[in-house]
C-alpha positions as CSV (number, residue, x, y, z in Angstrom):
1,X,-17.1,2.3,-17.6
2,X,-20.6,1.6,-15.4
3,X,-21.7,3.4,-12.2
4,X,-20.6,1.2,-9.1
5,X,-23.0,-0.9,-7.0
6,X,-23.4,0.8,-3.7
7,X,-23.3,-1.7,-0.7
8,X,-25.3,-0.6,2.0
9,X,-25.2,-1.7,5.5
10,X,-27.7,-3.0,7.5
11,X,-26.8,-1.8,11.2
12,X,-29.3,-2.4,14.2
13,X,-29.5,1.2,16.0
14,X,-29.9,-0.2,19.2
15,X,-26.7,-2.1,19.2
16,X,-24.9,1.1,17.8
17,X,-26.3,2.7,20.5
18,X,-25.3,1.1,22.8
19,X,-21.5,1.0,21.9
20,X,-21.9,4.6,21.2
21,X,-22.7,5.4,25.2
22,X,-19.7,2.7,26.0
23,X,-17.5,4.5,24.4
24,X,-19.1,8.1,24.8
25,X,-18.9,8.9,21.4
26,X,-21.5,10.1,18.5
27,X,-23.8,7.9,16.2
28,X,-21.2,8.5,13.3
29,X,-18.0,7.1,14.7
30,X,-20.0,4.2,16.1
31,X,-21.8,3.1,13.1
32,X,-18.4,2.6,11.5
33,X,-16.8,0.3,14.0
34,X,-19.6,-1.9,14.5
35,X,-19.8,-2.1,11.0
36,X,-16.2,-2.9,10.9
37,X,-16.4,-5.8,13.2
38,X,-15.6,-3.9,16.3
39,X,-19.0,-4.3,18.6
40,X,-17.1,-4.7,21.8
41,X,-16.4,-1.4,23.5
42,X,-12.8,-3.3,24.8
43,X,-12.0,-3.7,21.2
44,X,-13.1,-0.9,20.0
45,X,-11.2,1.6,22.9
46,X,-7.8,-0.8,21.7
47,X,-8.5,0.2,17.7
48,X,-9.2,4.0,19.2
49,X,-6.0,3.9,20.8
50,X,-3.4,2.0,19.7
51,X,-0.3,1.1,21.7
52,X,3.2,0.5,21.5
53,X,3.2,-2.0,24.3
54,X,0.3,-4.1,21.9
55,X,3.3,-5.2,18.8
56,X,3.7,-8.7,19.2
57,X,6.8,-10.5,20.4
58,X,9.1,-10.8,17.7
59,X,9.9,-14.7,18.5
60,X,6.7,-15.5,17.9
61,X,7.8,-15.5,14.3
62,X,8.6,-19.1,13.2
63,X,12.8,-19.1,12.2
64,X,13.0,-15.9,15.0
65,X,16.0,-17.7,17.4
66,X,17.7,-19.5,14.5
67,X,17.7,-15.7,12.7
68,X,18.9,-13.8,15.6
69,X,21.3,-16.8,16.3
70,X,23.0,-16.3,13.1
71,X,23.0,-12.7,12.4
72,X,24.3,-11.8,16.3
73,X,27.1,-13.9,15.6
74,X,27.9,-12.6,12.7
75,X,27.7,-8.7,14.3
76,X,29.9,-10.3,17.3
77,X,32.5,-11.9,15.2
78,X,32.6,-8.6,12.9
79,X,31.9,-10.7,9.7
80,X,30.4,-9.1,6.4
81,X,27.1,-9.1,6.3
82,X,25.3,-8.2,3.0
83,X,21.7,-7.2,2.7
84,X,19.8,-8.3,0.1
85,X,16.9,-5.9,-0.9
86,X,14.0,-4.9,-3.6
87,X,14.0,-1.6,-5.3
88,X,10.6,-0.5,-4.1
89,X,9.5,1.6,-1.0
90,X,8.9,-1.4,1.1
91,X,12.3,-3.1,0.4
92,X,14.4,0.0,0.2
93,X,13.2,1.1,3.8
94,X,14.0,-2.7,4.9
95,X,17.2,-1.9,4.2
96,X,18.1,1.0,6.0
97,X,16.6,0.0,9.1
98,X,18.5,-3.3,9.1
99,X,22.1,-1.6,8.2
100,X,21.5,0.6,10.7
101,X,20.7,-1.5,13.6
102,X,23.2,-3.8,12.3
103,X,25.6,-0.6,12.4
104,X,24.4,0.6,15.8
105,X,25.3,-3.0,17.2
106,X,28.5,-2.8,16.0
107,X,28.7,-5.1,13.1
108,X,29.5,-4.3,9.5
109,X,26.4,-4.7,6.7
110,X,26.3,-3.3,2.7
111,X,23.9,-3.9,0.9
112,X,22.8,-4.9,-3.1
113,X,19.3,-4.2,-4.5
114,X,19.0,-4.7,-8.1
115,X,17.9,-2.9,-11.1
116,X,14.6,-3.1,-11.9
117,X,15.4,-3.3,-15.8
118,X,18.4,-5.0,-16.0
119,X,18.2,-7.5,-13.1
120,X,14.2,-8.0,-12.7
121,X,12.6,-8.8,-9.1
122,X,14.2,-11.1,-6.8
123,X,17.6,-13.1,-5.8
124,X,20.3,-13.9,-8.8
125,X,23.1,-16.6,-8.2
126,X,25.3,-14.1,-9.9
127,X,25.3,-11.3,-6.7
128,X,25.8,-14.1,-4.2
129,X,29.1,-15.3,-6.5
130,X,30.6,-11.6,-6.1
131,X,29.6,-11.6,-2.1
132,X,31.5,-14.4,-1.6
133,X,34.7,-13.0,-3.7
134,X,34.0,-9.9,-1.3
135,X,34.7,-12.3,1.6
136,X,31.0,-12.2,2.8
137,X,29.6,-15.0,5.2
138,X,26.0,-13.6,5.6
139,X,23.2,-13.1,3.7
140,X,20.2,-11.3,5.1
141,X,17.4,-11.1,2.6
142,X,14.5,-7.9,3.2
143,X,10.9,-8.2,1.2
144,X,12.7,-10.9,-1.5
145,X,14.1,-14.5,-1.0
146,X,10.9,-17.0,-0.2
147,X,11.0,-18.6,-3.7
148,X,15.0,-18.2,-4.3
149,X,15.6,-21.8,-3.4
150,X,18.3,-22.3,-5.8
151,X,19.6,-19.3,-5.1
152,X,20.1,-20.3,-1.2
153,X,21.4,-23.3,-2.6
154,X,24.1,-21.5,-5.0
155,X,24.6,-19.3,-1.4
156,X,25.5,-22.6,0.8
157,X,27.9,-24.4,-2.4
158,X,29.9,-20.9,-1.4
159,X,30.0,-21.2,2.4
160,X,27.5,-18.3,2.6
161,X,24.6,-18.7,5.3
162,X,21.2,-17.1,4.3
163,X,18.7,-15.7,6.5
164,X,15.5,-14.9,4.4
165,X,12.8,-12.0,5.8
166,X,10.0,-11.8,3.6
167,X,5.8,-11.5,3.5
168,X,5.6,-13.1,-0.1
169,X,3.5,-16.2,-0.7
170,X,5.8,-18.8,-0.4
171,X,6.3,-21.8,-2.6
172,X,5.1,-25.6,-1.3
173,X,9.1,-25.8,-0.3
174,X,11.0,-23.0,1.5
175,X,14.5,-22.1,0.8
176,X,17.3,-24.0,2.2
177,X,18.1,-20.7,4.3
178,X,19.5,-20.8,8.3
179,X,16.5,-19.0,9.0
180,X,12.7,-18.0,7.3
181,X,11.3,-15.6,8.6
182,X,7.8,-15.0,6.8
183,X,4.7,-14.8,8.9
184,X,2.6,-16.7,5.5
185,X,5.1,-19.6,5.9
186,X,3.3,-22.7,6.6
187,X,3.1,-23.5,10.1
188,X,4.3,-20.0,11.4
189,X,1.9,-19.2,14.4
190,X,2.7,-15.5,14.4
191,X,-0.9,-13.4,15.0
192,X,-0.3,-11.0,12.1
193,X,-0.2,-12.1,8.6
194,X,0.1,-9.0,7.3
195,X,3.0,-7.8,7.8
196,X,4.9,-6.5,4.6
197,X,8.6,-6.5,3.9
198,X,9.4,-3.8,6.5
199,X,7.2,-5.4,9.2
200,X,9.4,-8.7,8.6
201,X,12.8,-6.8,8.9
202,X,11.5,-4.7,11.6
203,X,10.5,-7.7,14.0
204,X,14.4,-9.0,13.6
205,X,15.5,-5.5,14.0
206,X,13.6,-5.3,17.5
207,X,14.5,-8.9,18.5
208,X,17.9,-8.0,17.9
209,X,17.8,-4.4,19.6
210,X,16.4,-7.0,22.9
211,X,18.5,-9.6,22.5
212,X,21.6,-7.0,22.7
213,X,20.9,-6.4,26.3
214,X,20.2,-2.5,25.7
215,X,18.4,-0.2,28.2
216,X,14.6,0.0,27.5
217,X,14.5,3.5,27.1
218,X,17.3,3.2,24.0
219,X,15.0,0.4,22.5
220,X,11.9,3.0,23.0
221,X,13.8,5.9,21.1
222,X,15.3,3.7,18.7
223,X,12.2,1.7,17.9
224,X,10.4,5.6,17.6
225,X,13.0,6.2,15.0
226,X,12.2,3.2,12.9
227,X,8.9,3.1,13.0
228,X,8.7,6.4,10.7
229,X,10.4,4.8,7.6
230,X,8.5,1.3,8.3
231,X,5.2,3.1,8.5
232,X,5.8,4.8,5.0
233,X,6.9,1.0,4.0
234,X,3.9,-0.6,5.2
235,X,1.4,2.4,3.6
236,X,3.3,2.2,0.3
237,X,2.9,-1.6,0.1
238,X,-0.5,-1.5,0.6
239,X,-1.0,-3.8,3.2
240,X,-4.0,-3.8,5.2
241,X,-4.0,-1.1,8.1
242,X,-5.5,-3.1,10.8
243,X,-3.6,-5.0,13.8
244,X,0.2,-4.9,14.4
245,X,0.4,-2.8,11.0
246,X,-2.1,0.0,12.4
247,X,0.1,0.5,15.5
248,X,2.9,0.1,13.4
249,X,1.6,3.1,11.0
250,X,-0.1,5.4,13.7
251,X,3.2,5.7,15.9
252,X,5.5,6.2,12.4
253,X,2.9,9.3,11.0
254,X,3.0,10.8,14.2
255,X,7.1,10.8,14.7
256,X,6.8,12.5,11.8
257,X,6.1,15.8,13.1
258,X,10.2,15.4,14.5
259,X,12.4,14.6,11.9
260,X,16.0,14.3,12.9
261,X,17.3,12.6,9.4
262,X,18.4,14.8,6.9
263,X,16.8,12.5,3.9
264,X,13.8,11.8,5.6
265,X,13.5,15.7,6.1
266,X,14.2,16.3,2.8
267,X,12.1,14.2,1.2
268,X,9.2,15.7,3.3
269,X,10.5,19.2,1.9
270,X,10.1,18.3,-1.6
271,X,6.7,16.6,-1.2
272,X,5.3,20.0,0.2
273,X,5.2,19.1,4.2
274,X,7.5,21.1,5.4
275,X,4.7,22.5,7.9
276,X,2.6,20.1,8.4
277,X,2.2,16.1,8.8
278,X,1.6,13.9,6.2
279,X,-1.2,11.7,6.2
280,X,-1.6,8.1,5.6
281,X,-3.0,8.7,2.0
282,X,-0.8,11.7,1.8
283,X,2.1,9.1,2.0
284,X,0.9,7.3,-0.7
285,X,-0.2,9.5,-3.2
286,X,3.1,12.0,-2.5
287,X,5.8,10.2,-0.7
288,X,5.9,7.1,-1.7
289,X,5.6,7.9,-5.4
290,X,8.7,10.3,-4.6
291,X,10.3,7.2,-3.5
292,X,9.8,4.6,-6.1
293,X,10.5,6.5,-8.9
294,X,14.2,6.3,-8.3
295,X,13.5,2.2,-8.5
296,X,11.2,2.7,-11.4
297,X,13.2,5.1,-13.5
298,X,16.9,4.8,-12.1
299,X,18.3,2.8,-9.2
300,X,17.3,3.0,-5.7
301,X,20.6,3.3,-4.3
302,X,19.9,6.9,-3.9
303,X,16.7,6.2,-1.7
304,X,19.3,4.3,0.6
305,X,21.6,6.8,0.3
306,X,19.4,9.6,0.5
307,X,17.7,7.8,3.9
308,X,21.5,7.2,5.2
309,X,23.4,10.2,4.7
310,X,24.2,12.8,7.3
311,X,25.1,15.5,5.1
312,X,22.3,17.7,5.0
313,X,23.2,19.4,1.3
314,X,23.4,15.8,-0.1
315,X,20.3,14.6,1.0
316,X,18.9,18.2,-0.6
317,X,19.8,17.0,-3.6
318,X,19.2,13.4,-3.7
319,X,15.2,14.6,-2.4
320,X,15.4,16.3,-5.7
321,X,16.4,13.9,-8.1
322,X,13.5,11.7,-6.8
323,X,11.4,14.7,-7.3
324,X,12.3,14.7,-11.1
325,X,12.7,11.2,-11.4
326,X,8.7,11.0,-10.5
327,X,8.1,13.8,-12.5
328,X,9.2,11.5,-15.6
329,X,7.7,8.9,-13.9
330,X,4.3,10.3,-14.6
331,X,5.2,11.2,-17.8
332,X,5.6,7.3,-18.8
333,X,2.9,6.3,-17.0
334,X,0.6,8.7,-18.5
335,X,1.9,7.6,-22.0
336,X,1.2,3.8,-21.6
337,X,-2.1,4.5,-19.8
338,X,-3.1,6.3,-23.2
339,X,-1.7,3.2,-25.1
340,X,-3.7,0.5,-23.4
341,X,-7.2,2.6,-23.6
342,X,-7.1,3.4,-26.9
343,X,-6.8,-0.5,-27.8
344,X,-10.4,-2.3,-28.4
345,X,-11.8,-3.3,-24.5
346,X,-15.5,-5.8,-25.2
347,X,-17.6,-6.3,-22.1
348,X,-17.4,-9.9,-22.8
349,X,-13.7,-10.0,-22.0
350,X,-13.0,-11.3,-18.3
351,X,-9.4,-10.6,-18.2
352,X,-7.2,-8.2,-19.5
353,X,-3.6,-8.6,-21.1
354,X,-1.6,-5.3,-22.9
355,X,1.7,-5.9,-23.7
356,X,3.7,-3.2,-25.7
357,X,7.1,-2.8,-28.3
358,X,9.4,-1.4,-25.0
359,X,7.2,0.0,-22.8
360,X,8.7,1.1,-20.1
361,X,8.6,-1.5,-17.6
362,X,9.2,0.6,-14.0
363,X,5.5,1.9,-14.8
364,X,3.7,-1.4,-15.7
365,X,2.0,-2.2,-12.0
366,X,0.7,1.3,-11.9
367,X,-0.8,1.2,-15.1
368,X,-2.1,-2.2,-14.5
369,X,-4.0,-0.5,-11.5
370,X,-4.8,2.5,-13.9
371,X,-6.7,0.0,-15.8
372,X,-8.3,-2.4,-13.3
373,X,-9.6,1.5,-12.3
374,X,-11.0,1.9,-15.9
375,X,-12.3,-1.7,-16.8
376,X,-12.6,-3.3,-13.7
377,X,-11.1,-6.8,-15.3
378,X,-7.9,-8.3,-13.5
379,X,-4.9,-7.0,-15.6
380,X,-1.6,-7.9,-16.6
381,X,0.7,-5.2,-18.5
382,X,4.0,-6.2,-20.1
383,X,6.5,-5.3,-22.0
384,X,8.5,-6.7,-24.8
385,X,12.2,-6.6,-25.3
386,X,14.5,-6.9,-27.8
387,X,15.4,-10.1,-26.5
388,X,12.2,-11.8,-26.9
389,X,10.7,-11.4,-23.8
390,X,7.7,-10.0,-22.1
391,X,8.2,-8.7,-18.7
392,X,5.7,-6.8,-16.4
393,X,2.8,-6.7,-13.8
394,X,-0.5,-7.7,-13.0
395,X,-3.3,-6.1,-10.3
396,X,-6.5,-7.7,-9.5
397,X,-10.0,-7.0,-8.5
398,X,-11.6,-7.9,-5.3
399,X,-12.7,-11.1,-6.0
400,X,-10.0,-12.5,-8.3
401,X,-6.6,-14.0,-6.6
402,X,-3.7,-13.1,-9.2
403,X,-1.1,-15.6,-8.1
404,X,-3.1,-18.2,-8.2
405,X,-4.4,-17.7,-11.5
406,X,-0.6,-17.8,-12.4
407,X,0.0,-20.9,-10.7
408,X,-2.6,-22.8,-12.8
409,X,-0.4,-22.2,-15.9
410,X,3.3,-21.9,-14.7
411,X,4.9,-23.2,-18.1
412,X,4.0,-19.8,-19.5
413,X,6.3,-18.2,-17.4
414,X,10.5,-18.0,-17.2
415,X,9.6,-16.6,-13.7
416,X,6.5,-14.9,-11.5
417,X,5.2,-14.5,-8.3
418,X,3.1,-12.0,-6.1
419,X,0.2,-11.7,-4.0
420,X,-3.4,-12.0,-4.0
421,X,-4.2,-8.6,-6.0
422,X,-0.5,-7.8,-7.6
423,X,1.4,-10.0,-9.3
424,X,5.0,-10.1,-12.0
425,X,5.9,-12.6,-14.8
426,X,8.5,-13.2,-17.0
427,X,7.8,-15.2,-20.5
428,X,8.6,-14.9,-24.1
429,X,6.9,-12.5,-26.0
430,X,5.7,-15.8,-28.5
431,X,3.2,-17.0,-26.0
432,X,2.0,-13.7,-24.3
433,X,-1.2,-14.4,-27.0
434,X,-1.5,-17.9,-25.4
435,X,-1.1,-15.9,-22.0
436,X,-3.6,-13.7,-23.0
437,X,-6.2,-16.3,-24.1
438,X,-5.5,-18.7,-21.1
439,X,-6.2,-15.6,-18.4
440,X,-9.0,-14.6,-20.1
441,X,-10.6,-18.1,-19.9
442,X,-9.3,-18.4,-15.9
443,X,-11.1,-15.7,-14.9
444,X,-14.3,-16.4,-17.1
445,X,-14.7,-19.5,-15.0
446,X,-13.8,-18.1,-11.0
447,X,-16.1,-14.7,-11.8
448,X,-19.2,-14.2,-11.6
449,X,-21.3,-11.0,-13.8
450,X,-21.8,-8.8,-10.6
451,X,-17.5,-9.1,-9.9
452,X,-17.1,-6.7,-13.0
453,X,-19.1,-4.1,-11.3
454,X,-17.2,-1.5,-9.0
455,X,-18.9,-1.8,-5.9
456,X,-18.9,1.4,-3.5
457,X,-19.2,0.3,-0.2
458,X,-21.1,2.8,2.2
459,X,-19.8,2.1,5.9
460,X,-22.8,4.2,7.3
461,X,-26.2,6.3,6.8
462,X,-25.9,9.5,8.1
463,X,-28.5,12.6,9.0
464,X,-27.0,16.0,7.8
465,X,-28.4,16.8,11.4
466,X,-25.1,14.7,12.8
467,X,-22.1,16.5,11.4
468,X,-20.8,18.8,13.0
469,X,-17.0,19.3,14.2
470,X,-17.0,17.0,17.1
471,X,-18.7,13.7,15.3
472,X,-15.8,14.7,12.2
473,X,-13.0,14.7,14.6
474,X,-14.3,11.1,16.2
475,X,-14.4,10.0,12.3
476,X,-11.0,10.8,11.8
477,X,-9.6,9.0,15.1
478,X,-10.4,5.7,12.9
479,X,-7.4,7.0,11.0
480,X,-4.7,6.2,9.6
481,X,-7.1,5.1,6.8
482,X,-5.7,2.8,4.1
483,X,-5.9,-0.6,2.6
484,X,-8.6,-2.8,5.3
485,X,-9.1,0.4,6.9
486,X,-10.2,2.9,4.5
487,X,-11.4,6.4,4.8
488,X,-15.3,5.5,5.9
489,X,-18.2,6.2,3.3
490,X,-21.3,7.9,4.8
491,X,-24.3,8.1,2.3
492,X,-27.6,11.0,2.8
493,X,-30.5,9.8,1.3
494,X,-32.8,12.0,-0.6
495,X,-31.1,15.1,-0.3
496,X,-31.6,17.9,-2.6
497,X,-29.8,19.8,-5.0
498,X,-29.8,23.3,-4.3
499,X,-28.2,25.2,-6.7
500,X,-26.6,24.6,-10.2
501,X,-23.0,23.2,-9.3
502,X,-20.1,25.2,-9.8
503,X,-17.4,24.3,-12.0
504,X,-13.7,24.7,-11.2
505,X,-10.6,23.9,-13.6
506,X,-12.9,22.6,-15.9
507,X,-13.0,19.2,-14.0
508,X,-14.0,19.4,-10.4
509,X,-17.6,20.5,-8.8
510,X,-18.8,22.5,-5.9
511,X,-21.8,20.7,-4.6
512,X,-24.7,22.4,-2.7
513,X,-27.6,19.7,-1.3
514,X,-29.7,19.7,1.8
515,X,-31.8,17.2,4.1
516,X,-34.1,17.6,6.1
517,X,-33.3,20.9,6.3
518,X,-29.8,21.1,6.9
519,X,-27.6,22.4,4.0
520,X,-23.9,21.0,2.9
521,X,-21.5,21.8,1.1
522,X,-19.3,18.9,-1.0
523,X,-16.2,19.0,-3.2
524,X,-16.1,16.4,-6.0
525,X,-13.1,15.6,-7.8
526,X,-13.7,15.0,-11.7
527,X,-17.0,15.2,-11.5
528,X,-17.6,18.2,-14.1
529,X,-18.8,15.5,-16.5
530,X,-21.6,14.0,-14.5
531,X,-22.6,18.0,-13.9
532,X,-25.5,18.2,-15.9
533,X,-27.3,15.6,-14.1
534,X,-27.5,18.0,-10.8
535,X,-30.0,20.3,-11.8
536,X,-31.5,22.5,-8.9
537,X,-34.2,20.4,-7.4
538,X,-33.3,17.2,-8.5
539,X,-33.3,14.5,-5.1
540,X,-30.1,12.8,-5.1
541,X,-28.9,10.2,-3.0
542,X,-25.1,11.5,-1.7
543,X,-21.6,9.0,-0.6
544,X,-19.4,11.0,0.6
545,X,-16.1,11.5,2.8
546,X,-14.8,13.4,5.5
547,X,-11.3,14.9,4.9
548,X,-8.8,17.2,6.7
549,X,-7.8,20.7,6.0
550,X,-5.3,21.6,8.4
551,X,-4.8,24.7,5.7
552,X,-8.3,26.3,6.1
553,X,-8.1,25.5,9.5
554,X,-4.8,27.3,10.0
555,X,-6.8,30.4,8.5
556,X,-9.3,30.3,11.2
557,X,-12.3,28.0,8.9
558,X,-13.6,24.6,8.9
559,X,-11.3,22.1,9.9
560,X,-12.7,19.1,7.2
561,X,-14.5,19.4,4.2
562,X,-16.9,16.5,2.9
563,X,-16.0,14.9,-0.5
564,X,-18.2,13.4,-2.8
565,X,-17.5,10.2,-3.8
566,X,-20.6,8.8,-6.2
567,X,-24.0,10.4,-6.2
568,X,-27.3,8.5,-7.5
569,X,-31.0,9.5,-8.0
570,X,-32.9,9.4,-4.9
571,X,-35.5,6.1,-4.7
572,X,-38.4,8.6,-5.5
573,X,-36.5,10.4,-8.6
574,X,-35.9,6.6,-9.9
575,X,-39.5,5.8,-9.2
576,X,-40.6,8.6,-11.5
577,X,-38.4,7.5,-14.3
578,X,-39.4,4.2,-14.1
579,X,-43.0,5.2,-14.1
């Protein structure tokens, strides 16, 4: 809707400097990590190279010796163990890592996730009443469970213990479970906070893997294997990319370039890597879409499946239902994006609230982010169903804490919970106008005017004179770039605009500009609208970022090309048209 406030940082070149010769590294790379927090050359060489040996102690989690207690015995005494998962990336992948170092131990584990559209998120008394006519003693929740109390309850009437592993907010009382393990539980001293559903299981996978007395090298190549699906599971819940998860995600992409599973391989197949390694962002724009959509559309049994099978044919064609399955996906998603914007949107409105005659609801969160994008307003998006209800999700903007806002009305909902920026409910459709009116008026009084603007944050000023292939290849060791370590944002002031831009598929732009004179070359996606305002001559200020082309650079080229994100008139330019 408005052109986003750029954020410039104020960086003293003396200091940069200085961590620059620490490190022996160029201007480029060094501006970003002190801007980033990381002004100490110690830090700064342990974010450059991130180390298995640095994952935290898994007993550090609060709940860790009651957990491993349980579940050991349970593998020991052969007794059925069922995992209880969530239907997106991060829960699915929770669940084949446990099962299988459940299985690899010895012990016997199935698993239940539920349907997206028929069960909803979370734990139901109903699943736990057939586990414990299927003679199960154990229940081991991934990514769902911290606000299930009665279901833990219902679980215990039964004679079924619960072990809960989860990263949601938790309510003021946990479950009633054995064992908690949540590093945002209250009093849990465990260093990283972040963790997602994955990271949870993982830590009781690996304090299990020890706690069986296995040689270290065993634990090293099993721990290798993991780490592959939880580093998908950790980009795809977009969790922040620093810390334990940044290890976590560094050693996973790169085990990626050896794919023994026959899913896994698949999957890569389909997604167009069968050469090459996928990046972080490449993992969430094209696997874990892949991914979701069978929990979106369908049922994600056939992620487990696909993720568990050793027959090589079979995972083929599970990779390719997913394929198609996203392929619909898209579809839907496209279709209810369209619906929403072509609905009245005033500037006055501080929150946002769509709901829809059976929309389908395995695409709401996306299109919640699709419009958060658009409108910059938080944004709930539900659907209503035959039954008189209105089911669906919310995303946030920076400054606006979803669940929260949820929590100062929770007689409106049958059920909700979530995180700081993504959130679900569950209410009748009768007071979704009352929902809508209440939000609104929430986020009118915690936001101020300037929290409706995108902002464009510009990690560094950069000379054309300092790119070259060497100061690229240092930017790109910050990676893997993601959520709370994104893809850095250089700007070039008053550069100009050498020649008319040229257009391709009637959307995108090739860019020509030079500074001080150096000339560049810039892609910008969907730019072709904005083209007319880059006449030859005109001084633009650029924000732009680096990214890889392992193609080109396979033919003998460039190695990176730089990306425009936003452009702006150069402070002179603006002068003259304020004049």
């Amino acid at each position: 809707m408005s052109q986003p406030r750029w954020i410039l940082p104020d960086l003293p070149p003396a200091e940069v400097a200085r961590l620059a010769g620490e490190l022996a590294i160029g201007l480029p790379a060094a501006r970003v990590l002190y801007g980033r927090g990381l002004r100490q050359a110690d830090r700064a060489r342990a974010f450059l190279h991130p180390d298995l040996a640095s994952l935290h102690d898994p007993r550090l989690l609060l709940g860790m010796d009651a957990a491993l207690d349980r579940v050991s015995r349970a593998i020991r005494a052969g007794e059925k163990i069922l995992i209880y998962g969530d239907y997106d990336v991060d829960g699915t992948t929770s669940v084949v890592i446990l099962k299988t170092a459940i299985e690899l131990a010895g012990g016997v584990a199935e698993f239940h996730v539920p349907h997206r559209l028929k069960d909803g998120y979370g734990m139901r008394p109903e699943v736990v009443e057939e586990a414990a006519r299927a003679g199960v003693r154990l229940i081991v929740s991934v990514d769902t469970g911290i606000r299930a109390a009665q279901v833990v309850e219902r679980a215990a009437e039964l004679g079924i213990d619960v072990v809960i592993t989860d990263h949601h907010l938790p309510e003021a009382e946990l479950p009633p479970a054995v064992a908690v393990l949540n590093p945002n539980r209250p009093g849990c001293g465990y260093p990283e906070k972040n963790l997602c559903g994955v990271g949870v299981a993982f830590k009781l996978v690996q304090g299990l893997m020890e706690s069986f007395d296995w040689p270290a090298e065993k634990i090293r190549r099993i721990t290798e294997s993991f780490l592959k699906l939880v580093a998908i599971g950790t980009v795809a819940d977009v969790v922040p990319l620093t810390g334990e998860n940044r290890v976590i995600v560094k050693y996973g992409l790169d085990g990626l370039n050896k794919v023994r599973n026959p899913g896994l391989r698949a999957l890569l197949d389909v997604a167009g890597f069968s050469a090459t390694i996928p990046t972080a962002t490449q993992v969430a724009f094209r696997i874990a879409p892949r991914i979701n959509a069978a929990g979106r559309m369908d049922t994600a049994n056939a992620v487990i499946e696909l993720f568990l099978t050793k027959d090589v044919d079979r995972a083929r064609a599970l990779a390719t239902q997913l394929h198609e399955l996203n392929t619909e996906r898209q579809q839907a998603e496209a279709d209810t994006v369209d619906a929403c914007l072509q609905l009245p949107f005033a500037e006055t409105q501080a929150a946002l609230v769509y709901c829809g005659e059976n929309w389908h609801r395995g695409v709401l969160g996306i299109v919640a982010s699709r419009v958060v994008e658009r409108y910059h307003r938080p944004t709930f998006v539900l659907s209503r169903t035959p039954e008189g209800l209105a089911q669906g999700s919310g995303r946030s903007i920076h400054n606006f804490h979803l669940l929260e806002a949820l929590e100062s009305m929770p007689e409106l909902f049958l059920k909700f919970g979530g995180h700081t920026h993504a959130a679900g409910l569950t209410m009748r459709a009768d007071r979704v106008d009352e929902f809508r009116a209440r939000f609104d008026a929430y986020a009118a009084s915690k936001l101020m005017p300037e929290d409706f603007l995108p902002r464009l944050e510009i990690d560094a000023l950069i000379d054309f004179a300092e790119i070259h292939d060497r100061a690229v290849e240092e930017i790109f060791r910050l990676a893997p770039f993601g959520c709370g370590n994104p893809a850095p944002v250089f700007a070039a002031l008053n550069a100009e605009v050498l020649a008319p831009p040229q257009i391709w598929k009637e959307k995108h732009l090739k860019l020509a500009i030079r500074q001080n004179g150096r000339n560049m070359s810039l892609k910008a996606w969907n730019f072709a609208e904005r083209a007319s305002e880059l006449s030859p001559g005109r001084r633009i200020d650029a924000a732009f970022a680096f990214e890889e082309d392992s193609y080109w650079a396979s033919q003998g080229g460039q190695p990176w090309n730089a990306v425009l994100r936003n452009f702006r008139p150069a402070a002179q330019e603006q002068q003259a048209a304020n004049a």
